[in-house]
C-alpha positions, 0 to 999 in steps of 0.5 A: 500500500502506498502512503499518500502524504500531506505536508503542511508547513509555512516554511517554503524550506521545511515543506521542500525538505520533508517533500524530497524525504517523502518522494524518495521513499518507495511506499510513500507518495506526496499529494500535495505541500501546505504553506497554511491551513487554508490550502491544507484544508481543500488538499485534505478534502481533494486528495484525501491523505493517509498521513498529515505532517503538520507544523504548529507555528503557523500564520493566520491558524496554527497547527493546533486549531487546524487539528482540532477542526481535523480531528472533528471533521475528517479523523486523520493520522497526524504527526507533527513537527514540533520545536525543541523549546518549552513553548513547543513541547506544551503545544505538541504536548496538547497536540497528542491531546487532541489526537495527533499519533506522533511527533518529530522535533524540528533542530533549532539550528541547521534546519537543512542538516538537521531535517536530512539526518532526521530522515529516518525518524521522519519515514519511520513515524509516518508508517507508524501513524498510516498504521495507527488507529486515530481517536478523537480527544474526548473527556476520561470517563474513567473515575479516579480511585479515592484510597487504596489499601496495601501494608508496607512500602515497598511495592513499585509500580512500572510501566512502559509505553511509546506511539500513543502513550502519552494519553494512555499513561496520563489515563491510568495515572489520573485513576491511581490514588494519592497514597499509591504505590511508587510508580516509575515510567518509561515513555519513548520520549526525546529530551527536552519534552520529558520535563513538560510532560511530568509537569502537565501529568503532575497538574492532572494526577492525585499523585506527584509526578516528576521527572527523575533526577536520580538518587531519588528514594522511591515513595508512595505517593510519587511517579517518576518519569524517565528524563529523554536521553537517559536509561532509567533504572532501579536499585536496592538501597538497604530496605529502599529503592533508589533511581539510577539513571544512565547514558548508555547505548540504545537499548531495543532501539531506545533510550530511555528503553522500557526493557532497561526499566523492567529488566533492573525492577525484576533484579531489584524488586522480584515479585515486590513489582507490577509491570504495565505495558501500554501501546507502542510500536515495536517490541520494547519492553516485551522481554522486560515484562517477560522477565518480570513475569517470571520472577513472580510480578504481576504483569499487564498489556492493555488490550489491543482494541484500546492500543493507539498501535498494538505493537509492544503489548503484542509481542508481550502478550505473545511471548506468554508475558502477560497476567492481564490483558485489559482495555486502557478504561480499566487499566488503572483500576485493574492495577490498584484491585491488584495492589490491595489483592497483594497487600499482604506481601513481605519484603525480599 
């Protein structure tokens, strides 16, 4: 199947770059190069495209509210181009809210360069999102948990998710109670964007949430999100866990890598851990939930009718990794029933 593409950018350079990445590749053809959503609006309607590349700073309308009129009007896969500054990453941030699938971030400087080095991210997320499931941004029916009851300190909570996941971590985090067990995430997100998004889920949640800085104790009460550019790993600390965080090679393609989380929370913290692996594409974190399975964790993969791409919690769930496999609806929920369930366990 052939991709059809929509560029929409007021950059004449930034729609030459992304049109000549697109006409190179053989499963993509470009329909047509936007300079506003004017222009965009009669192309998405003329040609009917797979994929929209869509800027957010724009004149006259900006990306945003283009989106949101789309996302109302005709449904279409999105992925934005973002700018690496914190006014970018809230707008691309709301962007994800209102249904975009994905996001690349534009250099700040040597746009040229930088968009041709990009050319494999860029390809690689426009066939994520021709494959995805597009959803309207519609208000969480889900209700908050008020209190969950469990004995001790020392249970964690893990989860893990890419393409799709910053909506779906923000839906399981908003069910989990202020007294719930430390939760730690990893989230396929690059630096630069990890700290807005901590700071958006923390204004959002009954917990706390923050972007690691490591050395932190882990506590009830608080989630951790991993920085962009660095693996995020859990050790034992006497009777505590403490966060480690490191800058070594990708790992199942990432970094920060799901796997790595998983794969230091079943060496650390054994059965004491729960692991969650929401949609994303690829196969991260799968052996990692594999692992925790077998050391006696309880293990969940959302469901694939939920998944924004059922790719992560798919080779999970083949693998034989998974204890539970729930919609994202009750994914939460699922969790902290299973948490009081296992409230009677004792430390390793």
């Amino acid at each position: 199947m052939t991709i059809k593409v929509l560029v929409v950018d007021d950059s004449a350079l930034i729609r030459q770059i992304l049109s000549e990445i697109i006409k190179s590749e053989p499963d993509m053809a470009l329909v047509g190069a936007a300079p506003d959503a004017f222009v965009a609006k009669k192309l998405v309607l003329e040609k009917s495209p797979d994929v929209i590349t869509l800027d957010i700073e724009m004149p006259k309308v900006d990306g945003l509210r283009f989106l949101e009129v789309l996302m109302n009007a005709k449904p279409t896969p999105v992925v934005m181009i973002s700018t690496l500054t914190e006014k970018g990453a809230d707008a691309t941030l709301r962007s994800l809210e209102l249904g975009a699938i994905d996001f690349v971030a534009k250099p700040k400087i040597g746009v040229a360069q930088g968009m041709a080095d990009y050319h494999q991210l860029i390809v690689e997320k426009i066939r994520t999102a021709a494959r995805s499931k597009v959803k309207k941004s519609t208000p969480s029916k889900v209700s908050a948990v008020s209190k969950v009851n469990y004995s001790g300190t020392e249970k964690i909570i893990a989860i893990g998710a890419s393409t799709g996941g910053t909506e779906a971590i923000k839906e399981v985090l908003r069910t989990f109670p202020a007294n719930a067990p430390a939760t730690v995430i990893t989230q396929h997100m690059p630096a630069g964007f990890t700290s807005t998004y901590a700071k958006r889920l923390d204004a959002v949640c009954q917990m706390q949430v923050k972007e690691a800085k490591g050395g932190e104790r882990l506590l009830p009460g608080q989630a951790y999100l991993a920085p962009g550019d660095k693996h995020m790993e859990i050790e034992r600390s006497g009777a505590d866990y403490r966060i480690r965080l490191t800058d070594g090679a990708r790992v199942s393609g990432h970094k920060p890598s799901v796997d790595v989380l998983f794969n230091s929370i079943c060496k650390s913290a054994g059965s004491n851990a729960m692991g969650v692996l929401l949609t994303g594409m690829g196969s991260d974190g799968a052996s990692g939930l594999h692992e925790m399975f077998n050391a006696g964790c309880e293990t969940f993969c959302q469901d694939e009718a939920s998944c924004i791409v059922f790719g992560m919690p798919k080779v999970a769930i083949e693998k034989g990794a998974a204890k539970r496999v729930v919609s994202l609806d009750d994914m939460g929920r699922s969790v902290m029933q299973t948490v009081e369930k296992l409230s009677a366990g004792s430390r390793l």
